[in-house]
C-alpha positions, 0 to 999 in steps of 0.5 A: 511796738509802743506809740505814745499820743501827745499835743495840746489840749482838745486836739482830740488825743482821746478821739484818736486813741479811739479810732486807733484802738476800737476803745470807747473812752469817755470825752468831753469838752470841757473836763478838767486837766488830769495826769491820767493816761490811757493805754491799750495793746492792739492787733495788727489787720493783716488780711494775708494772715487771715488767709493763711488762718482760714486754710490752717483752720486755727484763729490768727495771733496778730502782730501788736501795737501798744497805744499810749494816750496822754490824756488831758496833760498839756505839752510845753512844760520841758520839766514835765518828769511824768510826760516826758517818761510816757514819750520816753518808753515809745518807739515813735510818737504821735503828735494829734495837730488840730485843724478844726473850728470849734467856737465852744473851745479856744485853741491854746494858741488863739488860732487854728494853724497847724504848721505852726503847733507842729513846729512849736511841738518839734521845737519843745522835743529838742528843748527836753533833749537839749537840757537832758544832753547839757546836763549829762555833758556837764557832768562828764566834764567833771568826771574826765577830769578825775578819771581818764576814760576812753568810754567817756571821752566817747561819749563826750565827743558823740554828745557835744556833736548831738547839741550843736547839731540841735543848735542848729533847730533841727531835730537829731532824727535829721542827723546822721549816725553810724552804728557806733554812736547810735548805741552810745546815746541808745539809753538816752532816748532822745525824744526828737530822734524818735519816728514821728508821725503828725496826726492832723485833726481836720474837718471837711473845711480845713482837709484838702488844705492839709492833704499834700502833707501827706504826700511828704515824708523825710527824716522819720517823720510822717504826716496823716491827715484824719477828720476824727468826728466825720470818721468816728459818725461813718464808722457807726454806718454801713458801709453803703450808707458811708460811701455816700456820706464819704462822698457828701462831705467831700471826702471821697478817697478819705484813708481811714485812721487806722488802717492808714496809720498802721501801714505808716507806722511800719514804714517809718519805723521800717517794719515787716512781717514774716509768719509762721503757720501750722495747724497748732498755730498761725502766727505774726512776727514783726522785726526790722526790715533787711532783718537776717534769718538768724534774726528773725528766728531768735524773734521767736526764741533764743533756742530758735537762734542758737540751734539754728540750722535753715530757714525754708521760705516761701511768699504766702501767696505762693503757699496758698496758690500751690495749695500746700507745702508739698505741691509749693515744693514740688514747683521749687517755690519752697526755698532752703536758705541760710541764716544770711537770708533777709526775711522779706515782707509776708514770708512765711519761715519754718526753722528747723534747728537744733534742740 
């Protein structure tokens, strides 16, 4: 699962990427534009795993999140090939909105308004995909013509309806798809048909304006409201002293950015965990939701899914209430299932199959 963090300059895409991956890279107000990027691969907290860790007695592998951070790379330039790449290779993108007073550093725009950058970066996403789908239409013409093809007449007639609809100034995330034309335009990765989640950079002023915000969630896009600095101050105390600093700034139920973007991330992209334990190993495994056994056991291998034979699962409270496999079969908690059965959240799935 790969996120990749753009916006303006000094939104604070480098404080983010630090509060979302515990990095401390280095910032700066007034350092100068460059095309260096930051990356880092995350666990996932998951305390259920850690649970079934510490009755197993074996460390916990964690789920991952891969962070991509633009760095200083300005976003309005539709033919930026290297920008649009790092967008290109995620799997949902973060947009960093400014919502803070600063009198030592200009707003690109002139003005905090976060309504506004949010808009004015949805409308560049489907500028890059509107010249990506014209270009590619352009040339189908051409080879229609040469070449009677019912593959490309398909894909002409899929890719003529994303630019009318884009047309319309909305982005394709907002358009509905079947299965079919879903994987026709797949390799085009289209920027605005990605999951985004609108990261709003407030300070104690400008943090209840935003709030509601959060509230609002349609089409694949979400929206996080974070006070990075107070945050990344708190984070540095103990957790009595932040209580009340919380509580001083005005901020009293503040979600941290972590934790709170995660548990959004998966929503959004519609993810879940299952596990597998054992005394060698104790384990995450991320897949799409309303995802098949059959499915999740190849997440783990292939041989796993082409050997496939059951699946026997049970919730991991179940497990660790019951003390055991043998005491949660003994009380029917333990179920045999098919490779039809939708793995659910926090399942734990032993497969057995043939080798």
């Amino acid at each position: 699962m790969i996120f990749t963090i753009f916006g303006y300059p000094k939104t604070g895409k480098t404080l983010l990427f630090n509060l979302l991956t515990d990095k401390k890279k280095e910032i700066s107000k007034f350092s100068a534009v460059t095309n260096k990027f930051h990356k880092a691969v995350v666990d996932v907290p998951d305390d259920r795993l850690k649970k079934l860790s510490d009755y197993f007695k074996t460390p916990p592998v964690f789920a991952k999140i891969e962070y991509l951070d633009t760095g200083k790379i300005s976003f309005g330039e539709a033919d930026d090939t290297t920008f649009i790449d790092l967008l290109r290779r995620a799997d949902g993108l973060v947009h960093i909105v400014r919502a803070f007073e600063d009198p030592e550093i200009v707003h690109p725009k002139g003005s905090i308004d976060a309504f506004r950058d949010i808009n004015r970066i949805e409308e560049e996403l489907r500028t890059v995909d509107f010249l990506s789908i014209a270009k590619r239409i352009e040339k189908l013409e051409i080879d229609i013509k040469k070449i009677k093809s019912k593959e490309l007449e398909e894909e002409f007639k899929i890719l003529k309806k994303l630019k009318n609809f884009l047309e319309k100034e909305k982005p394709l995330r907002e358009l509905e798809l079947n299965a079919k034309e879903s994987t026709i335009i797949k390799g085009f990765k289209f920027l605005s048909l990605k999951p985004l989640i609108n990261v709003i950079n407030s300070d104690e002023t400008f943090y209840k304006k935003y709030l509601k915000l959060e509230e609002v969630r349609k089409n694949n896009t979400a929206t996080i409201i974070s006070c990075e600095k107070i945050e990344s101050e708190l984070l540095e105390l103990e957790e009595d002293d932040r209580l009340l600093f919380q509580e001083e700034y005005g901020l009293k139920d503040y979600k941290y950015t972590r934790n709170n973007f995660i548990k959004t991330s998966y929503e959004l992209l519609k993810l879940i965990s299952f596990f597998t334990v054992g005394t060698d190993e104790v384990k995450a495994w991320t897949i799409n939701k309303n995802s098949s056994a059959y499915i999740a056991a190849g997440k783990i291998h292939t041989d796993i899914q082409h050997g496939f034979i059951k699946a026997e699962v049970i919730k991991w409270k179940d497990f660790l209430d019951s003390g055991g496999f043998t005491q949660a079969k003994e009380k029917g908690l333990l179920k045999l299932e098919g490779k039809d059965y939708i793995v659910n959240d926090g399942e734990i799935v032993h497969f057995r199959f043939n080798k």
